[in-house]
Structure formats: C-alpha cells, structure tokens
mmCIF file of the C-alpha atoms, coordinates in Angstrom:
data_MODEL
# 
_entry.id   MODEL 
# 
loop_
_atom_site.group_PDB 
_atom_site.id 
_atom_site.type_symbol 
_atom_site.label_atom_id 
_atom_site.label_alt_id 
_atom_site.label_comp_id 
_atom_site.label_asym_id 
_atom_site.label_entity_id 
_atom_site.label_seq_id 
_atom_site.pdbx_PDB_ins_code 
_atom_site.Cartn_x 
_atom_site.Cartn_y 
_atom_site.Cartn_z 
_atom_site.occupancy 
_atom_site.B_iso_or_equiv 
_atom_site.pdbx_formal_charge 
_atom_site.auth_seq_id 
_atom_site.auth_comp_id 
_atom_site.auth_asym_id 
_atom_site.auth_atom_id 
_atom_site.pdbx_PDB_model_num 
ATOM 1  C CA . UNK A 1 1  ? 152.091 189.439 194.165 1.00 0.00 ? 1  UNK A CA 1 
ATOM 2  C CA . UNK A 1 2  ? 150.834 189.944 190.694 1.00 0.00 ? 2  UNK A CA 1 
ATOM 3  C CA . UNK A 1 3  ? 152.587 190.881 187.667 1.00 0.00 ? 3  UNK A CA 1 
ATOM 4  C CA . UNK A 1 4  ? 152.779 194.469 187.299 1.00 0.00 ? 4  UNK A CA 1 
ATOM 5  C CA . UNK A 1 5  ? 153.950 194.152 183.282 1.00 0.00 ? 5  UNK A CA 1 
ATOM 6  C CA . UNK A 1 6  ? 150.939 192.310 182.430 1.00 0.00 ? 6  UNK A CA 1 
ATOM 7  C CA . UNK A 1 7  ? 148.199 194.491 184.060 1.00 0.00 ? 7  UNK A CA 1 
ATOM 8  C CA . UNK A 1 8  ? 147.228 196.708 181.776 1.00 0.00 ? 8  UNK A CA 1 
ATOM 9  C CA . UNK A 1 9  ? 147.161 196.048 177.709 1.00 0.00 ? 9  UNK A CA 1 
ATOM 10 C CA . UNK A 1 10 ? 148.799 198.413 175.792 1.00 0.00 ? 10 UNK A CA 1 
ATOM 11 C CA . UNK A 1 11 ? 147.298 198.819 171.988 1.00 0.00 ? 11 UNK A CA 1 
ATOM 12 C CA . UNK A 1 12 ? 149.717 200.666 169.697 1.00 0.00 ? 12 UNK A CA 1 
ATOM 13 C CA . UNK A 1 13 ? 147.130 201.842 166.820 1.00 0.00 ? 13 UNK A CA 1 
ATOM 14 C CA . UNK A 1 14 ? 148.316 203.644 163.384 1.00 0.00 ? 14 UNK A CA 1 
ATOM 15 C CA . UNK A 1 15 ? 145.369 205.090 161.783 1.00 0.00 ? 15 UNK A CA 1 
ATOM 16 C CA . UNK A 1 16 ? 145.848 203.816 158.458 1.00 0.00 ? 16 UNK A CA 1 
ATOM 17 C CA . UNK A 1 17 ? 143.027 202.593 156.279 1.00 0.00 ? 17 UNK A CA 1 
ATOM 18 C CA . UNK A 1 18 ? 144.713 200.160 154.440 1.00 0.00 ? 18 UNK A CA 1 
ATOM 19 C CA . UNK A 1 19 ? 147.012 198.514 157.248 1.00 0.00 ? 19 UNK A CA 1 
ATOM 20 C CA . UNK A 1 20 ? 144.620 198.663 160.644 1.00 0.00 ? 20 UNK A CA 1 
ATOM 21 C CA . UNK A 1 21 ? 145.512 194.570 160.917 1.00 0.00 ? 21 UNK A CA 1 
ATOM 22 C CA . UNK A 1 22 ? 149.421 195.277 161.269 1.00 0.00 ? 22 UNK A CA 1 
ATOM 23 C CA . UNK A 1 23 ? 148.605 197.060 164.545 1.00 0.00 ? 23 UNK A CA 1 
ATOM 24 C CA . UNK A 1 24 ? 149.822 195.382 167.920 1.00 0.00 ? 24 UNK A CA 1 
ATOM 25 C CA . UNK A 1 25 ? 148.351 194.959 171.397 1.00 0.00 ? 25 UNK A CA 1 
ATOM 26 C CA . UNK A 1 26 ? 149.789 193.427 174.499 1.00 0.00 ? 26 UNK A CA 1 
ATOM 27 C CA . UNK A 1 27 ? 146.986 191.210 175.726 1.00 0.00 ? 27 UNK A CA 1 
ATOM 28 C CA . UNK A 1 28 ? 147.312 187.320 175.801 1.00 0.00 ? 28 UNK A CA 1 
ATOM 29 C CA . UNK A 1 29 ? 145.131 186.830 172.453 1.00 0.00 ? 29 UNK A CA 1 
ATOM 30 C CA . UNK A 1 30 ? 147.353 189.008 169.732 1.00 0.00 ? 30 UNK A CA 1 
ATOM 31 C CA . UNK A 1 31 ? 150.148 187.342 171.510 1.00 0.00 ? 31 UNK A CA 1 
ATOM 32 C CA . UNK A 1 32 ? 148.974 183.724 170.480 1.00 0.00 ? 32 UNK A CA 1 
ATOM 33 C CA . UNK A 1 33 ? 146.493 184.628 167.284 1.00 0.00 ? 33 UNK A CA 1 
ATOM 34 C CA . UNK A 1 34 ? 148.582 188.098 166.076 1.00 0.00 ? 34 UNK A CA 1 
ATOM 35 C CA . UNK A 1 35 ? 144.683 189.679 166.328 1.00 0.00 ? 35 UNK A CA 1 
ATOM 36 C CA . UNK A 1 36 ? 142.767 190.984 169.181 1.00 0.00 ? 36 UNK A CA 1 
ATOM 37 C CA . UNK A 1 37 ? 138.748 192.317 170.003 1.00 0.00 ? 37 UNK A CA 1 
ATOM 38 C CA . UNK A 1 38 ? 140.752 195.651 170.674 1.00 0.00 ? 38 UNK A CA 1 
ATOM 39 C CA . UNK A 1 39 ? 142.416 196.229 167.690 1.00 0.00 ? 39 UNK A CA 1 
ATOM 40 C CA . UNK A 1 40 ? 139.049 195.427 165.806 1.00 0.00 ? 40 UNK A CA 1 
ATOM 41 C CA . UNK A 1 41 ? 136.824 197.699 167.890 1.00 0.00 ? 41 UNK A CA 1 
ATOM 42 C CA . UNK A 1 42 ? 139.473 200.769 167.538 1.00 0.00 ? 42 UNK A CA 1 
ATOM 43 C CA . UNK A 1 43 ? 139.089 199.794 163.496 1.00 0.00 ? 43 UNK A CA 1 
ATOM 44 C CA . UNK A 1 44 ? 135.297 199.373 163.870 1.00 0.00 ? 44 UNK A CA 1 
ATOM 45 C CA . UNK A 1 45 ? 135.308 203.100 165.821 1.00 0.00 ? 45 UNK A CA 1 
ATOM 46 C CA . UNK A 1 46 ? 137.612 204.616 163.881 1.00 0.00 ? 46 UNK A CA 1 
ATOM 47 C CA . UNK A 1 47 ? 135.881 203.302 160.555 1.00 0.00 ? 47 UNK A CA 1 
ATOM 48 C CA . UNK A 1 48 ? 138.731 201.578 158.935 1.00 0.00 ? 48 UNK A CA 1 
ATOM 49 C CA . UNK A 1 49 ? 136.323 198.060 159.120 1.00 0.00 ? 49 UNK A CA 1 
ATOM 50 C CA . UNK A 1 50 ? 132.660 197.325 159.755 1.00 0.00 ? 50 UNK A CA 1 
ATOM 51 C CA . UNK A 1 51 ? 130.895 194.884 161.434 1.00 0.00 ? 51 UNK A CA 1 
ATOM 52 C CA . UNK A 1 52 ? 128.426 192.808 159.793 1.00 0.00 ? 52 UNK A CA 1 
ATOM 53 C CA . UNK A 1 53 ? 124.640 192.949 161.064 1.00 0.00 ? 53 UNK A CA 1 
ATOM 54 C CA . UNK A 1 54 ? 124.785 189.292 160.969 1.00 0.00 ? 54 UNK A CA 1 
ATOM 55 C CA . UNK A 1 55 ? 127.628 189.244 164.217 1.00 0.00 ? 55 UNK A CA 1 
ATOM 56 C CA . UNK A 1 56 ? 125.540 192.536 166.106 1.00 0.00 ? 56 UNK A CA 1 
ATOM 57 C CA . UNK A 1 57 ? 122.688 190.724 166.056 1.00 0.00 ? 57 UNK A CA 1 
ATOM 58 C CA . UNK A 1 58 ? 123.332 187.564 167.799 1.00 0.00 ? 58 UNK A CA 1 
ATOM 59 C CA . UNK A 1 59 ? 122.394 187.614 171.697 1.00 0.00 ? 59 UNK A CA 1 
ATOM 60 C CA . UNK A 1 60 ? 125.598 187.149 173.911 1.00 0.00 ? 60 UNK A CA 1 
ATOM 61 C CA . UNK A 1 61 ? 123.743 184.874 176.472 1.00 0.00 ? 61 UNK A CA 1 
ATOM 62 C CA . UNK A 1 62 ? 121.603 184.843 179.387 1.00 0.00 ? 62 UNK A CA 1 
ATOM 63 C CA . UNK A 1 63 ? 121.921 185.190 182.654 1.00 0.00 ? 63 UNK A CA 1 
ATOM 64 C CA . UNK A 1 64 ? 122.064 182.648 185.037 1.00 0.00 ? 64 UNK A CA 1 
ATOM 65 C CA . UNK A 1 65 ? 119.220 181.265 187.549 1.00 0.00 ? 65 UNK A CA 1 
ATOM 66 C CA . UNK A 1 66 ? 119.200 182.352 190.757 1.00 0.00 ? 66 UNK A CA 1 
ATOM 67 C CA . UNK A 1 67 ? 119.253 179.561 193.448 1.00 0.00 ? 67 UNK A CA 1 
ATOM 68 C CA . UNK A 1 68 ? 121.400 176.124 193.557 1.00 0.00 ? 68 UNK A CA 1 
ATOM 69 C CA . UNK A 1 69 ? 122.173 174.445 190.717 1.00 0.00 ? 69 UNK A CA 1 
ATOM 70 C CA . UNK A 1 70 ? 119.409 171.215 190.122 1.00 0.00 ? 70 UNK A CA 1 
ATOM 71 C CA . UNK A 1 71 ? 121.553 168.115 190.597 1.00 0.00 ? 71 UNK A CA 1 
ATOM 72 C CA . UNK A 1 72 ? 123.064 166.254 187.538 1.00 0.00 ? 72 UNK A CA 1 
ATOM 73 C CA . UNK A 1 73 ? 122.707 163.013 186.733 1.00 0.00 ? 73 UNK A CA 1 
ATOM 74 C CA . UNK A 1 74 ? 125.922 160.022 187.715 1.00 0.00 ? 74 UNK A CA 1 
ATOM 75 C CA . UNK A 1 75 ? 128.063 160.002 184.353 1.00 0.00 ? 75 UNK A CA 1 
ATOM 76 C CA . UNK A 1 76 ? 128.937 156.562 184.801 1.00 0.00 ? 76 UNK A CA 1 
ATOM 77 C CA . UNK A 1 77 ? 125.488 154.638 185.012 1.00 0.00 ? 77 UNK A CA 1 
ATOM 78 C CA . UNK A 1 78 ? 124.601 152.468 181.802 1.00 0.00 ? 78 UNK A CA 1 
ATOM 79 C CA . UNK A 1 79 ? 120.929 151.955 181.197 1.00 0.00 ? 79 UNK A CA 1 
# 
C-alpha cells in the first residue's frame, strides 16, 4: 500500500520578489537541501529569477540504444 501523504508535492509559493527562496515544497529534495526544481521554475515563470543561457543550453542526454546491452569486460582481471 503506498503512502497516501507523500503522493503528491505540495508547493506553498508567496509571490514576493525579494523572498521567492523562503518558499516551501513537500518533495524529498527541499526536505534535505531547503530548495527544490519547483520552487525555482515557479520563480523562473513568475519572473522573480532567471535562468542563465549557459544552464538552457546544455543537452540533458541521449537516449538509449535499442537492443541488449554489449557485454562488459570481468572487473577483476589484471593485465
């Protein structure tokens, strides 16, 4: 049975300029690091902060291969 408390993530957001960091969130990150990537997008679409160019333009990955994985080499062998 899963936790029903921790399902959803509940972001209480004041929309002030000056204090946007002070703003809580319920997920596991601002519970451990007191910030979250939802409390900084709400700032970034609400204006309060902006992103730099430098962090929008680096690609987020690729996708993976399709087929079986190639087979990796023993860990243990010394050559």
């Amino acid at each position: 049975m899963k936790n029903e408390q921790l399902s959803f993530w509940e972001c209480e957001f004041l929309n002030e300029s000056e204090n946007w960091t002070k703003n809580t969130c319920s997920c596991p990150a601002y519970l451990k690091y007191y910030i979250c990537k939802h409390i900084i997008g709400l700032a970034a679409r609400y204006k309060l902060c902006s992103i730099p160019l430098e962090a929008k333009n680096i690609p987020l990955g690729q996708k993976r291969k399709r087929g079986r994985v190639a087979k990796l080499k023993k860990a243990l062998i010394v050559q």
